[in-house]
C-alpha positions as CSV (number, residue, x, y, z in Angstrom):
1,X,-7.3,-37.4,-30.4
2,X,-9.7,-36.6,-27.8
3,X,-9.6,-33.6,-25.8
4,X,-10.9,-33.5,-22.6
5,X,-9.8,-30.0,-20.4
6,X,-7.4,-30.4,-17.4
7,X,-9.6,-29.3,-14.1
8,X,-7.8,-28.3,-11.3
9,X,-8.8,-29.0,-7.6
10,X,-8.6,-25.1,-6.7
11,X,-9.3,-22.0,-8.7
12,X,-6.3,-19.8,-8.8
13,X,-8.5,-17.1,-7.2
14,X,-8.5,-19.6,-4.4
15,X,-4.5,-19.0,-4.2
16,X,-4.8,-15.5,-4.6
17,X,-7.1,-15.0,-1.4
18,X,-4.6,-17.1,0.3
19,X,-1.5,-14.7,-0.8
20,X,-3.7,-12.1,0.2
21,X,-4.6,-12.9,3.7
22,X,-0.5,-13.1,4.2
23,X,1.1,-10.1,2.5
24,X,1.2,-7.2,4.9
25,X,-0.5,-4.0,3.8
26,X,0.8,-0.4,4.2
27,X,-3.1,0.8,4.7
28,X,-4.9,-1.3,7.6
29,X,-8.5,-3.0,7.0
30,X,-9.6,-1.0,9.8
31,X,-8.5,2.3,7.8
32,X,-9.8,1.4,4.3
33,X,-13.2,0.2,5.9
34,X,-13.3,3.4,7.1
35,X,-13.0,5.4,4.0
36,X,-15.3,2.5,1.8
37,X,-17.9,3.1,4.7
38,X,-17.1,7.4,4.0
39,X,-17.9,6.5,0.0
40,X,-20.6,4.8,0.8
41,X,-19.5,1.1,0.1
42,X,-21.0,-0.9,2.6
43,X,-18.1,-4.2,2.9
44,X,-16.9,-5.8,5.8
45,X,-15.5,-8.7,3.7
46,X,-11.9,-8.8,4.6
47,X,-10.4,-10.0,0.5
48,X,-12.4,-7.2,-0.2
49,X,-10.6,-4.6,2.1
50,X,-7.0,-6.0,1.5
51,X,-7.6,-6.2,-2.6
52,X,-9.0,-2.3,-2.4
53,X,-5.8,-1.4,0.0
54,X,-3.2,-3.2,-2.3
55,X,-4.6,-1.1,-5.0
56,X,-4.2,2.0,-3.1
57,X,-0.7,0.8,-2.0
58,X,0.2,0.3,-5.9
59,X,-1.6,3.9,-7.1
60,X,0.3,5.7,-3.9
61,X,3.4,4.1,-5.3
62,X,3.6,4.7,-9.0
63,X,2.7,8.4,-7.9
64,X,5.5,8.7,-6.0
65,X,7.7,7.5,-7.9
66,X,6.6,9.0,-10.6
67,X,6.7,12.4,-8.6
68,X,10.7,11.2,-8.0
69,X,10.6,10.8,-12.2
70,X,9.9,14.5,-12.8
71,X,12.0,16.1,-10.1
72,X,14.8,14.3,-11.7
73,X,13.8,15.4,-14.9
74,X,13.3,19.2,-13.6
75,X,16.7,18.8,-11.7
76,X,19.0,16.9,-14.3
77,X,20.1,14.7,-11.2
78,X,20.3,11.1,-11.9
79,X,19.0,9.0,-9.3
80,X,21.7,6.0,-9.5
81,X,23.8,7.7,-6.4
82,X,22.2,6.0,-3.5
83,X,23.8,8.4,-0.9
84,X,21.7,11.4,-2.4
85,X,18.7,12.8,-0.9
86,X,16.2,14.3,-2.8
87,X,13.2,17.1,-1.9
88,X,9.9,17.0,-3.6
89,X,8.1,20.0,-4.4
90,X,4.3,20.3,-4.9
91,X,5.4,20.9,-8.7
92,X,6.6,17.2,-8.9
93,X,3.7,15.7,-7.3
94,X,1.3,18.2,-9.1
95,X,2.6,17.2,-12.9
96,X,2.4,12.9,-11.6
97,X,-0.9,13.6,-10.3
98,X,-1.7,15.1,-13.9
99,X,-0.7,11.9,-15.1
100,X,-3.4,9.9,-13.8
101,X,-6.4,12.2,-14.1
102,X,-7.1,15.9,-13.6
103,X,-9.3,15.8,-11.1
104,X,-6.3,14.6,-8.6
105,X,-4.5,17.6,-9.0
106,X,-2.8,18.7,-6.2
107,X,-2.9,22.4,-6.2
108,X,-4.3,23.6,-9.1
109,X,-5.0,27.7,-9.4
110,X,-7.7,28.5,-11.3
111,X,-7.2,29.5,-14.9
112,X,-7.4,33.3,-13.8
113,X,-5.3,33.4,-11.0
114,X,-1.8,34.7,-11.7
């Protein structure tokens, strides 16, 4: 039997630029050009803007609801009820922060401060 592979017209990156251009963005093009021009990443390549804004989108969100993850935890609420309101404390965001790296950390004392 002979193989020969299967070539598609497009390149699924092709579909993924498209799916890009039309999923909105909680952080603008204009903003996150901003702060890649303040780090010194010189892009005015639109996929580029919206792939590097997506992935802020995603790390601001698994933060948060991470954050939500320990206040339950530090509360012993369950978070089922959907009438309930909940108030994060620097402590929550602090220990989801920690999480991802230690260089994030929100308000971290030195090691001599009491």
């Amino acid at each position: 039997m002979d193989f020969t592979p299967h070539l598609r017209d497009c390149s699924p990156v092709d579909g993924c630029l498209d799916h890009l251009r039309d999923c909105p963005s909680v952080f603008p093009d204009e903003v996150m050009a901003y702060f890649m021009n303040l780090a010194g990443v010189d892009s005015a390549v639109p996929h580029v803007l919206r792939i590097c804004g997506m992935a802020t989108q995603k790390l601001v969100y698994d933060i948060g609801a991470s954050a939500l993850h320990y206040y339950s935890i530090r509360n012993k609420l369950s978070l089922d009820d959907p009438e309930a309101k909940f108030t994060l404390n620097l402590d929550d965001l602090q220990r989801a922060f920690e999480d991802y790296d230690d260089n994030l950390c929100v308000s971290k004392k030195p090691d001599y401060y009491i």
